[in-house]
N, C-alpha and C positions, 0 to 999 in steps of 0.2 A: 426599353426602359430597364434599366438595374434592378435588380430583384434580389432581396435579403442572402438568398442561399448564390446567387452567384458572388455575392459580398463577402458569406461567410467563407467560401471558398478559394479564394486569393486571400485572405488572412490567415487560412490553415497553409496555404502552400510557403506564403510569407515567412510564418514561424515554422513549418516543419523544415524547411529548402527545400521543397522538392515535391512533385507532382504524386510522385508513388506513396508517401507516407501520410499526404494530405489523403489520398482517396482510402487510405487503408481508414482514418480516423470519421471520414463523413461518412462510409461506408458505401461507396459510388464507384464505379472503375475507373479507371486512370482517365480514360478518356471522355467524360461528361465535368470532371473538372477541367480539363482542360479546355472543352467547349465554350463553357459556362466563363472561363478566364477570358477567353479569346473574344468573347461577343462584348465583357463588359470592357474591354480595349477599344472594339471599334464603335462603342457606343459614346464612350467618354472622347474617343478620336483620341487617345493618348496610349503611351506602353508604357506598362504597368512592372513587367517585368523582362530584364536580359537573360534568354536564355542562350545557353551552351553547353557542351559535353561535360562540362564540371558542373552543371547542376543551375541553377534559377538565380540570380539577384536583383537588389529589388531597384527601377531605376531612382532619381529624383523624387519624381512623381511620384512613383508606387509606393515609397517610403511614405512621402504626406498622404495620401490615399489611404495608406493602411491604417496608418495610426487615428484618422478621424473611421473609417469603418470599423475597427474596436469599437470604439465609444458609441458608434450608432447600432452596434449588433449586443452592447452588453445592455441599451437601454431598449432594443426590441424585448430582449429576453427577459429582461426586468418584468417589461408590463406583459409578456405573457405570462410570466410566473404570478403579476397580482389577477390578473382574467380570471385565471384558471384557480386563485386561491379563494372566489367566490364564488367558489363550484364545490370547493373543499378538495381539489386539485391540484396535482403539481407537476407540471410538464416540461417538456426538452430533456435536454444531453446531459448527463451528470457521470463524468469521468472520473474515474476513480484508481487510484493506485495501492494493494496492500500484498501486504509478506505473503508466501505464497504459504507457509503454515496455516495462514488466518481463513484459507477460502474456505473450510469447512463448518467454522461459528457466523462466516460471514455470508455464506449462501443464502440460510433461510433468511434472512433480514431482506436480499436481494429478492429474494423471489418473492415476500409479500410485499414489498411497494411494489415490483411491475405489474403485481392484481390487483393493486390496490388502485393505483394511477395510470390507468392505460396509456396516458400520453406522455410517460416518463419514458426517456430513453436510457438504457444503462449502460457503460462501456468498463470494463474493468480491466483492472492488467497485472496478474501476479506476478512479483517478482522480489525476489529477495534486495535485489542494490534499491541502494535511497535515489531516487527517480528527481533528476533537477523541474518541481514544481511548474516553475513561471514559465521554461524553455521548454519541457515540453507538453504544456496547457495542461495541464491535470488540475482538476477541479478542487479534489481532495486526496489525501492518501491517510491509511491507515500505519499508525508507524509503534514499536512496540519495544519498552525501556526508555532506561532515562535520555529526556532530548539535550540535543545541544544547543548551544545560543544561537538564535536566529532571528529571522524578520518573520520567520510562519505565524499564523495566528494556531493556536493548540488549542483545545480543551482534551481532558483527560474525562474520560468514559469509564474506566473499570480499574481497580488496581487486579495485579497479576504476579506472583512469586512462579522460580524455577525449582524444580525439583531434580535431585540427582537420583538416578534410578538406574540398572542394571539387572541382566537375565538371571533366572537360576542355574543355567548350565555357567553362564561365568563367573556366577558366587560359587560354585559349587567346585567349579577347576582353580578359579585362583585366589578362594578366600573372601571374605566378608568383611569389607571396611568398616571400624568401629569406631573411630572419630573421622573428621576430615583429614586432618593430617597423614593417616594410611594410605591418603589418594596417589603420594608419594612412590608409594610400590603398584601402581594400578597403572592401567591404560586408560585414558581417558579420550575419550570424542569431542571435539576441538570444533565449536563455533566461529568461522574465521570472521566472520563481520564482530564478533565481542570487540570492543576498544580496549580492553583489560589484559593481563598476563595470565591472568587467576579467577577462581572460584571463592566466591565471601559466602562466609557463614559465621553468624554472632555464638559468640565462645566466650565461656565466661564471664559474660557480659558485655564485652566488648566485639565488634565486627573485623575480624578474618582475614587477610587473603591466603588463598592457599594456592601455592603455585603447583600444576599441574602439564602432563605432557602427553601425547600419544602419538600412534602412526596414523591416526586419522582425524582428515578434518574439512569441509564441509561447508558452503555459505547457504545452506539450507538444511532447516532445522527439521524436515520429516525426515529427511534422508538419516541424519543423526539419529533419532529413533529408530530407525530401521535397521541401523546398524548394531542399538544398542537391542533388540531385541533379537538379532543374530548372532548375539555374546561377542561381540566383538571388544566391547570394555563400558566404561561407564559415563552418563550421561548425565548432564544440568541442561535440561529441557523446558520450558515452557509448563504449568499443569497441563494448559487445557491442549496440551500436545502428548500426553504420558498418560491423562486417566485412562481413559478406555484398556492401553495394557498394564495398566496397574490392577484394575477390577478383573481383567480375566486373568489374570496370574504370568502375563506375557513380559514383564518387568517387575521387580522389586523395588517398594522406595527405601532408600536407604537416608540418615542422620535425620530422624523427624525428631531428634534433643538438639538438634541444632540450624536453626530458622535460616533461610536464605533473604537475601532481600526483597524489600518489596517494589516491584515497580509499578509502569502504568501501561494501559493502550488507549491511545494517544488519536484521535483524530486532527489531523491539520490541513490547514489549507493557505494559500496567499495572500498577502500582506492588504488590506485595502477593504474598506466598505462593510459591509453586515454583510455574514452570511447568506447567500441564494437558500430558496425554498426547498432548492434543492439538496443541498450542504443539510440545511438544518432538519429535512426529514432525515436522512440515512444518520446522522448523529444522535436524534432522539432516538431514532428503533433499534439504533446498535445497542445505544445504552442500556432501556430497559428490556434489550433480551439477554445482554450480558448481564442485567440486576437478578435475570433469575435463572442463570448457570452458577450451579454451584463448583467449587474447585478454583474460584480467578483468584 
């Protein structure tokens, strides 16, 4: 008899290609996925998938196979999620993808649903690049600045400004920026994921670009503060990446007469249906623990 987790398992191999990165995602060894493939082959009397040195595809069959086991794995999980929501419960896998800046605000949230819901599963995966959603099953991902047009479904959780900040020893060797425009003579630390050329900041009334440049740059924004608190030059960081050495005097914030933009952080997730129980707890507890950090 086919059994749900042998289902889910050829659906993970299906979309990952491949035996190794499904067992990494179920958290099983290579070879109990593969078991579990193999039995529900000779159970159906049919192959499911060609395998070869270049990796798994999927036959005919396997193709229709998969696509209706979707739909019979997202409506088991559905009704365990309502089971378990007249328990005041919320259970299974909930994948997640966020900047890897973010695991620090985003920990405690993590660790009071796994006390909170013992039958929650958490899988998270920090990484700076924008992670393709649907290809590689991510449940939700946490994404931060303005979005671009897409089929995601977004809610916005907190707004969030950047802050430009540098060390004392590097105000103090190479001078004190006094409007933005100084930035000009400065070295600056270069967010390579920004979609922009520049740094905005409202002047005058009006909003800014200021084009900036440096020897360094980075698609990960703690390492930019690491830098900037090794005097290496000056930084447009994130707050809730800066306060801590701003309070202990380990950076300086520099133009608080002239306001940076505001953006947001952004929960999103794939196109289709109501959000899972599970989407919708880790979105409300992010939100109101980022309602009461201050600095977003």
């Amino acid at each position: 008899m086919i059994e749900i987790e042998d289902m889910r398992a050829f659906v993970e191999v299906a979309g990952g290609g491949g035996f190794t990165r499904a067992a990494a995602r179920l958290g099983v060894a290579k070879s109990v996925v593969s078991r579990r493939i193999a039995k529900m082959e000779r159970d159906l009397g049919v192959q499911l998938l060609s395998r070869s040195t270049r990796g798994v595809t999927l036959t005919e069959a396997g193709a229709e196979f998969r696509q209706r086991s979707e739909l019979i794995i997202g409506a088991f999980d559905e009704a365990r999620d309502a089971a378990a929501a007249h328990r005041g419960q919320v259970a299974g896998k909930l994948r997640l993808a966020a900047p890897t800046a973010f695991a620090r605000l985003l920990a405690p949230t993590l660790v009071q649903m796994g006390q909170t819901h013992p039958r929650l599963e958490i899988d998270v995966s920090f990484t700076d690049r924008v992670v393709d959603m649907i290809a590689e099953r991510f449940d939700v991902a946490i994404r931060i600045g303005a979005l671009p047009d897409s089929s995601l479904m977004a809610r916005r959780i907190a707004p969030i400004r950047s802050v430009v900040a540098a060390s004392p020893d590097y105000l103090e060797k190479m001078g004190r920026p006094e409007t933005p425009a100084d930035l000009a003579r400065h070295s600056c630390l270069l967010y390579a994921m920004s979609p922009v050329g520049g740094w905005s900041f409202r002047i005058g009334g009006r909003w800014t670009q200021i084009q900036v440049a440096g020897r360094f740059r980075s698609d990960n924004g703690e390492t930019i503060v690491d830098w900037a608190v090794a005097g290496l030059g000056v930084c447009n960081s994130p707050s809730f990446l800066v306060e801590d050495q701003i309070a202990d005097g380990r950076l300086e914030q520099l133009f608080t007469d002239y306001p940076t933009p505001e953006f947001g952080i952004y929960v999103v997730r794939p196109p289709g249906g109501e959000a899972t129980a599970r989407v919708k707890l880790l979105t409300d507890s992010l939100a109101e623990r980022l309602s009461r950090c201050p600095g977003r």
